[in-house]
Backbone as ProteinMPNN parsed JSONL, in Angstrom:
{"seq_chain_A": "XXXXXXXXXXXXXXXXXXXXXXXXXXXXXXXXXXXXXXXXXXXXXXXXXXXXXXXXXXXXXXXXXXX", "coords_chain_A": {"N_chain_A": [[13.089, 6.555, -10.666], [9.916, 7.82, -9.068], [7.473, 9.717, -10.62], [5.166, 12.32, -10.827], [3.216, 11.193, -12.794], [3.088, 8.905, -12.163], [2.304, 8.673, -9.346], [-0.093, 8.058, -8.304], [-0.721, 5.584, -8.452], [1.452, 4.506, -6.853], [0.253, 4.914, -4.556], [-1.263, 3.536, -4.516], [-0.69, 0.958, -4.462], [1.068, 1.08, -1.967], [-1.003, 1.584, -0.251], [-2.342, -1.273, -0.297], [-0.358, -3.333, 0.239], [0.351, -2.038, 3.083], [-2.016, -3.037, 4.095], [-2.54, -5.657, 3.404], [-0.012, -6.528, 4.39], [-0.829, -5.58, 7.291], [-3.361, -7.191, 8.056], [-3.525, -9.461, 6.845], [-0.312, -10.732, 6.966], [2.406, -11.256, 5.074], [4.394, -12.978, 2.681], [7.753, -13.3, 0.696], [8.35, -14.001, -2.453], [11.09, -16.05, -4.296], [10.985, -14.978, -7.003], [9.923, -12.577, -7.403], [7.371, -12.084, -8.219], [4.203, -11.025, -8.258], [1.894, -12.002, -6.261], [-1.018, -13.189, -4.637], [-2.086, -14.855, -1.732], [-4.722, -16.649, 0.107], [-5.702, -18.235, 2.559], [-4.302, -20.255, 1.759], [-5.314, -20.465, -0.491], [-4.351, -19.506, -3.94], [-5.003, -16.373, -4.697], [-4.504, -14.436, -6.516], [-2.464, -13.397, -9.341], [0.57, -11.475, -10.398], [1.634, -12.801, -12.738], [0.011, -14.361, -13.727], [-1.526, -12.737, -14.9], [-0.652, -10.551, -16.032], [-0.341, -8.163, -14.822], [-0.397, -5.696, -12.424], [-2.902, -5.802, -9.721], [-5.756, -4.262, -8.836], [-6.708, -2.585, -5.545], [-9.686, -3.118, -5.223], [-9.939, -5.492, -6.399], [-8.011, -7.262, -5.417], [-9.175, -7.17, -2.622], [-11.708, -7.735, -3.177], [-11.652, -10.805, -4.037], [-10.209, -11.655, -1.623], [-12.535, -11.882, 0.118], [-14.67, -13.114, -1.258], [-13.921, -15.638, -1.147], [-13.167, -16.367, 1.232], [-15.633, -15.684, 2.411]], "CA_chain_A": [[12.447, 7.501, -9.772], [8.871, 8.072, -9.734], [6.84, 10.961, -10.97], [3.939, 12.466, -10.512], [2.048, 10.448, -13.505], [3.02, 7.547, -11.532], [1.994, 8.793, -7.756], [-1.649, 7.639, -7.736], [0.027, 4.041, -8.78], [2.523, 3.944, -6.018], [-0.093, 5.347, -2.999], [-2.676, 2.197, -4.049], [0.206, 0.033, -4.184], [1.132, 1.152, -0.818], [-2.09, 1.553, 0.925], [-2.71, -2.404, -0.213], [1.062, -3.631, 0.969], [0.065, -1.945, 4.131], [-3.368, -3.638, 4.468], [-2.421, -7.064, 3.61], [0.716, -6.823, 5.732], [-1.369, -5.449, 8.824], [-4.058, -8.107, 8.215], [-3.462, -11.176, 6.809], [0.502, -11.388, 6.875], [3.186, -11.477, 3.866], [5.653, -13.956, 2.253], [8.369, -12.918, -0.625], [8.771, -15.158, -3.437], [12.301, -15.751, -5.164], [11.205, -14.308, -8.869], [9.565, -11.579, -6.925], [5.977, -11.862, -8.679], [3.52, -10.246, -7.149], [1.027, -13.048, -6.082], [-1.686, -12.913, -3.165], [-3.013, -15.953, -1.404], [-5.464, -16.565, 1.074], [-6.123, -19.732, 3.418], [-3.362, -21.228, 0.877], [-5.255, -20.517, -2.241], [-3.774, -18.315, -5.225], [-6.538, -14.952, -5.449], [-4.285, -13.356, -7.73], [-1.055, -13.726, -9.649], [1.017, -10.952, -11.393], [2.381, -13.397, -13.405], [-0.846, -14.658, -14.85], [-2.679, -11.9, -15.17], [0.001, -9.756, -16.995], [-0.423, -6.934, -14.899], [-1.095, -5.58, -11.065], [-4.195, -5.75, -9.496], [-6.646, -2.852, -8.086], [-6.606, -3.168, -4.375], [-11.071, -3.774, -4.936], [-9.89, -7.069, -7.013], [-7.315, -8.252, -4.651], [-10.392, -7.604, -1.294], [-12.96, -9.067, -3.656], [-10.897, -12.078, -4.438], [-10.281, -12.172, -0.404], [-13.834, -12.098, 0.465], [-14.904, -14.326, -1.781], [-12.998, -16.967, -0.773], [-13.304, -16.378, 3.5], [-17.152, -16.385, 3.234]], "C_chain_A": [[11.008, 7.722, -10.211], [8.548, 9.343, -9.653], [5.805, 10.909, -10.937], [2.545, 11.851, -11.307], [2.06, 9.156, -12.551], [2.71, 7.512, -9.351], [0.784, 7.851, -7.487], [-0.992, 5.879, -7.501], [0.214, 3.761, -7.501], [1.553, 4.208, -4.605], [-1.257, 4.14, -3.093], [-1.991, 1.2, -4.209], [0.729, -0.419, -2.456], [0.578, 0.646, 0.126], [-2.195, -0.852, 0.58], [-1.466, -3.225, 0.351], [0.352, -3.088, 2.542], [-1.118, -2.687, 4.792], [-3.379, -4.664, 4.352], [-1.082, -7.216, 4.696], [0.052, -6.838, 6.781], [-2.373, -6.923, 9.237], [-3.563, -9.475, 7.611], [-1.209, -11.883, 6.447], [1.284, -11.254, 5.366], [4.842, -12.626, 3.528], [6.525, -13.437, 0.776], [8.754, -14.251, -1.41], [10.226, -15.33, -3.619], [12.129, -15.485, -6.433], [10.488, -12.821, -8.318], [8.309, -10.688, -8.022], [5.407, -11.676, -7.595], [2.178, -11.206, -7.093], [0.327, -13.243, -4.247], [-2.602, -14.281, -2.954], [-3.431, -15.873, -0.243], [-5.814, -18.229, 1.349], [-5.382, -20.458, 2.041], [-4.045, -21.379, -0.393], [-4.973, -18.972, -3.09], [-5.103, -17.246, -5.699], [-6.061, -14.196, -6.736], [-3.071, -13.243, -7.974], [-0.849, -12.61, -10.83], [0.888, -11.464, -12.754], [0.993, -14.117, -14.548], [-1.932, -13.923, -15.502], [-2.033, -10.672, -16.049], [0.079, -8.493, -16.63], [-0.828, -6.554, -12.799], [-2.301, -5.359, -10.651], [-4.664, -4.645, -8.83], [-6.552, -3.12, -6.531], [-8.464, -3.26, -4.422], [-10.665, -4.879, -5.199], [-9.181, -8.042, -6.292], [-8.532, -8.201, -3.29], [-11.511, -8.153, -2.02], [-12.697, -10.212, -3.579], [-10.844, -12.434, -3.14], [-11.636, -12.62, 0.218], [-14.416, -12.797, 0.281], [-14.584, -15.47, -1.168], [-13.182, -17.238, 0.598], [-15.114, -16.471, 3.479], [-17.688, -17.229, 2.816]], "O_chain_A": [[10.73, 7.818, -11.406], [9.084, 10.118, -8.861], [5.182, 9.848, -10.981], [1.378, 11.876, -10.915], [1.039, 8.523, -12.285], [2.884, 6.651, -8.488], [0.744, 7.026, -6.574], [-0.916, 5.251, -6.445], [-0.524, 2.988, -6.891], [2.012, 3.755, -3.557], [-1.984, 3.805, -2.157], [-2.679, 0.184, -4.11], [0.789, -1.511, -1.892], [0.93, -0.163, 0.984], [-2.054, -1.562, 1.576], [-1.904, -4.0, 1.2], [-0.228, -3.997, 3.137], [-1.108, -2.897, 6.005], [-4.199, -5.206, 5.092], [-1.157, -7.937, 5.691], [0.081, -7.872, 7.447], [-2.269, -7.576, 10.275], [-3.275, -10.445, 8.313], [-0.856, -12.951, 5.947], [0.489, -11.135, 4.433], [5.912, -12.804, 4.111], [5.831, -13.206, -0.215], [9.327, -15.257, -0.992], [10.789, -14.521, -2.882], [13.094, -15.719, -7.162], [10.657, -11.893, -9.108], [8.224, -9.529, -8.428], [5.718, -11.93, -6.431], [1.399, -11.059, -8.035], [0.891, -13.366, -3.16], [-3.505, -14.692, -3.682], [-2.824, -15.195, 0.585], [-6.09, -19.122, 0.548], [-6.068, -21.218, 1.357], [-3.655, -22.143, -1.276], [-5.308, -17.81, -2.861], [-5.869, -17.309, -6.661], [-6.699, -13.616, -7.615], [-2.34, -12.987, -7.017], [-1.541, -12.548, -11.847], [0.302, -10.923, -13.692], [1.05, -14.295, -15.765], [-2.836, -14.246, -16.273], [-2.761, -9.908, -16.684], [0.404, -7.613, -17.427], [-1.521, -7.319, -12.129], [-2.909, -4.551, -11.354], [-3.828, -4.023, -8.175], [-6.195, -4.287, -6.369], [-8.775, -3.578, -3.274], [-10.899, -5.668, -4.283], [-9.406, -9.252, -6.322], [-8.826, -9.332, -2.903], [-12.229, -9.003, -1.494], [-13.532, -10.896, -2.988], [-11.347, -13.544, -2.968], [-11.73, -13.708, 0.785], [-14.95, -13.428, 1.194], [-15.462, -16.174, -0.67], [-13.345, -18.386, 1.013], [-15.777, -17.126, 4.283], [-18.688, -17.668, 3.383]]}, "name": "protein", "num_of_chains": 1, "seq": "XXXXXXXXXXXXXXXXXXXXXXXXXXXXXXXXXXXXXXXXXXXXXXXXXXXXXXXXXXXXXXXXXXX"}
């Protein structure tokens, strides 16, 4: 269950789940790492980065890449 140290966490977790669903679409893995790609390349991988990303680092990483 979460708690209130862990709210801010779970509402920029959210808001970015909601913002890549609305816009660019979502796929679930089977190990259920948390990994974001764009036009089929890898912006950002739980799994290699040891940790979740900010939702600036996952729209930088998009931006980058689309312009």
């Amino acid at each position: 269950m979460c708690n209130a140290s862990c709210d801010g966490w779970l509402t920029r977790f959210k808001g970015l789940q909601t913002f890549l669903n609305g816009n660019f679409g979502v796929s679930y893995g089977a190990r259920c790492d948390f990994e974001v790609f764009a036009n089929g390349t890898l912006v950002f991988s739980k799994a290699q980065e040891g940790a979740y990303p900010s939702s600036p680092a996952v729209l930088g990483a998009i931006e980058a890449l689309v312009a």
